[in-house]
Structure formats: structure tokens, C-alpha cells
LUMKE-405066 format. One record per residue (C-alpha): x, y, z. Coordinates in steps of 0.02 Angstrom, whole numbers, plus 50000, padded with zeros to 5 digits. Layout:
XYZ...
***
This chain:
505124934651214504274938851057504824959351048506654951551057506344945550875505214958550818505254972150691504794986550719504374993050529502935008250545501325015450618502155004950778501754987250708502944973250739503464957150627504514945150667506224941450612506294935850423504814945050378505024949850186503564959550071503424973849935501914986149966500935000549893499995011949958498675028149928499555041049810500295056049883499835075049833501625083549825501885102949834500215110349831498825116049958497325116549817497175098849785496385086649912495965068049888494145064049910494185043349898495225030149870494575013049836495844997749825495404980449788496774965049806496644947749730497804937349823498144921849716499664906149725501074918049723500444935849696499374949549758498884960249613497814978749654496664989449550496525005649648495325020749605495995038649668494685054149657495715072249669494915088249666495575105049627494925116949749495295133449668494915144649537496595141449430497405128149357498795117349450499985107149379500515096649538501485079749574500805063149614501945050249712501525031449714502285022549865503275008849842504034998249997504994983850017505634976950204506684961050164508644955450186509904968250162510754966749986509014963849908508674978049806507364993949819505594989449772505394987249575503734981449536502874991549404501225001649410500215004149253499115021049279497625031649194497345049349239495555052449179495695040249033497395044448973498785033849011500185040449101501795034249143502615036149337504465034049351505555029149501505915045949621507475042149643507555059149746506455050149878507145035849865507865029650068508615014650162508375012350355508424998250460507304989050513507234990350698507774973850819508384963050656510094969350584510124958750444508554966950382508034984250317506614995350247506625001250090505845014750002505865019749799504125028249763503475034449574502995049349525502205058449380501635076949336499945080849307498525092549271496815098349347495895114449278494875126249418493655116149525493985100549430493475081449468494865068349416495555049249441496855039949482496755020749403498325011749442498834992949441500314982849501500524965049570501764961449734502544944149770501454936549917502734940250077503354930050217503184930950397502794921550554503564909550640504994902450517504094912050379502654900150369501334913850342501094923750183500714942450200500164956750083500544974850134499614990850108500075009550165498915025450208500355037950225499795053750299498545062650183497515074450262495405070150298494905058050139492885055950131493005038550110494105023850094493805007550042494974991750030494624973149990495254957950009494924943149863495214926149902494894908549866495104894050010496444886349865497334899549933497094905750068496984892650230495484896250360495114913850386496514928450333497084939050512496974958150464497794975550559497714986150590496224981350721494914988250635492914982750616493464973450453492114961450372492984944350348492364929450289492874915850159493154923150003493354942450056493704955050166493314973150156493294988250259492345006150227493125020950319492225035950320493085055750348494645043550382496325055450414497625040350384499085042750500500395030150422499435015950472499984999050359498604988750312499404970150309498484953750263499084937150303498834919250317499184902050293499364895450141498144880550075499314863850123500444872550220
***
């Protein structure tokens, strides 16, 4: 039976047994009420070996003071136990100043990963401090590359991962998929099962007044001479 050698990591999906990736996901708002995200766009180019993301983040300050407020990048890694916690680094601009994000170790947590005993889900997220005067407009930039991870039957499929933790109503979302058929094999399977747009090269859905709900956008396929 195929749930016998599932996974069960979030939002209810299932992978099955070996399945091993790092992930990202839309940054996270921590501590305050006055701050709400209005978009997020996220493009990945998945090449031999690695999926690398440029991500665009609008916040706004709703009030009439100044906040000072926390911003948490996820990072997730579901792979073999002894492995590690995810360590791949994010470069970031807040409106056109670097910044640096540093490992919450706080937030930092280890769980299994359902069916599979020999495997577990890790989390180690970044976070930096930052500031937004009275009904001010500012971005997020951030970049990081993952490995390309394994899954399928005995691992023969590549995957790329992507969260949408819990966030509250965002205005719109957009994420894309770049590809060449070097890479990528055929046509890429994408979930959750959305209206995406897929074709040869790309794949991109638009989601409009989208409240995410944990869902974990994932990407695979078969690699070119499989």
C-alpha cells in the first residue's frame, strides 16, 4: 500500500519513504498586529543540482506610529535523522539596505516525520529586526539556493519545496517555476492541486486575497537521462 511508506510531513501531504529536501518559504510577521503583508512574489530557477529563489515581500505599517517588529525566514529540511538542521544561507534587502538574518535558534524544532522512523522534520528559521515609520510601504528581497531533493519511488524524482505558513489574507501571491528540458524531463507535477500554468520552460501561479493555511508548494520531476 502506498500510505504504508508515506510521510506524512504538513498541510496533510504525503512523500514516500527516503524523501529528502531543504525549503523556504513566505517570511513571517512576529509580535505585532500593525503590520500586514500585502504580496509576495517568488521566482525559482531549478538548474543540474540546485534550485536558487529571488523573492519580493511588500509589508505595510498600518498605524500612525512607528514599529520596530521581527521578520522570520523559514527554513526546513525533512531528510535522515543525524543530518543536520537546515543551513543554507539567505542574502536580504530591506528597502535597499542590506540586512543580515541569523539562525533563531529559539525556534529552532525536531519532529518526526510521520510513518518513516528513520526520518525527521526539521526546522531552524532566520530572523532579523526591523523598522517601518506610520503608514509606511516596504520590501523584502531575499535570495538563497536549496539542493534539488529526492523522492519517489527509490528517490528517482527530484523535488523543490516551498511553504505559505499561516499569514493572515495577502492581496496577491505569485510563484514561478524556471526550467530548461536539460533539466527537467517532460512536464514538472506541481501541489498543491491548484490551476497552475505549466508548460516547458515554466510554471507559475497568481493567487489573489490568498489566506495561506500551511500549504507546501513542492515541484518535482524527472531528471533529463534519468
Amino acid at each position: 500500500m502506498v500510505t504504508a511508506l508515506a510521510l506524512l510531513v504538513i498541510a496533510d501531504q504525503h512523500f514516500p519513504k527516503g524523501t529528502s529536501f531543504e525549503y523556504s518559504g513566505i517570511p513571517l510577521i512576529q509580535a505585532t498586529t500593525s503590520v500586514r503583508t500585502i504580496s509576495h512574489n517568488v521566482r525559482f530557477v531549478i538548474g543540474k543540482t540546485t534550485a536558487t529563489a529571488n523573492s519580493l515581500t511588500l509589508f505595510k505599517n498600518d498605524s500612525d506610529a512607528p514599529v520596530r517588529f521581527t521578520v522570520q525566514v523559514p527554513r526546513y529540511r525533512l531528510a535522515t535523522k543525524g543530518v543536520g538542521q537546515p543551513d543554507f544561507a539567505v542574502s536580504a534587502v530591506w528597502n535597499k539596505s542590506n540586512i543580515v538574518f541569523a539562525p533563531d535558534k529559539a525556534a529552532s524544532a525536531t519532529t518526526d516525520a510521520g510513518d518513516d522512523k528513520d526520518s525527521v522534520f526539521m526546522s531552524l528559521p532566520l530572523a532579523a529586526q526591523v523598522d517601518l515609520k506610520p503608514k509606511e510601504t516596504a520590501s523584502l528581497k531575499l535570495t538563497f539556493a536549496t539542493p534539488t531533493g529526492v523522492t519517489g519511488y527509490a528517490q528517482t524524482q527530484r523535488i523543490t519545496g516551498y511553504q505559505m505558513p499561516a499569514a493572515g489574507s495577502i492581496s496577491q501571491i505569485n510563484v514561478a517555476f524556471g526550467y530548461s528540458q536539460r533539466d527537467v524531463f517532460n512536464l514538472p507535477t506541481l501541489g498543491p492541486d491548484w490551476k497552475w500554468q505549466v508548460g516547458r520552460t515554466g510554471s507559475f501561479i497568481r493567487l489573489s486575497d490568498f489566506s495561506p493555511k500551511g500549504e507546501l508548494v513542492t515541484f518535482s520531476y524527472f531528471k533529463s537521462g534519468f
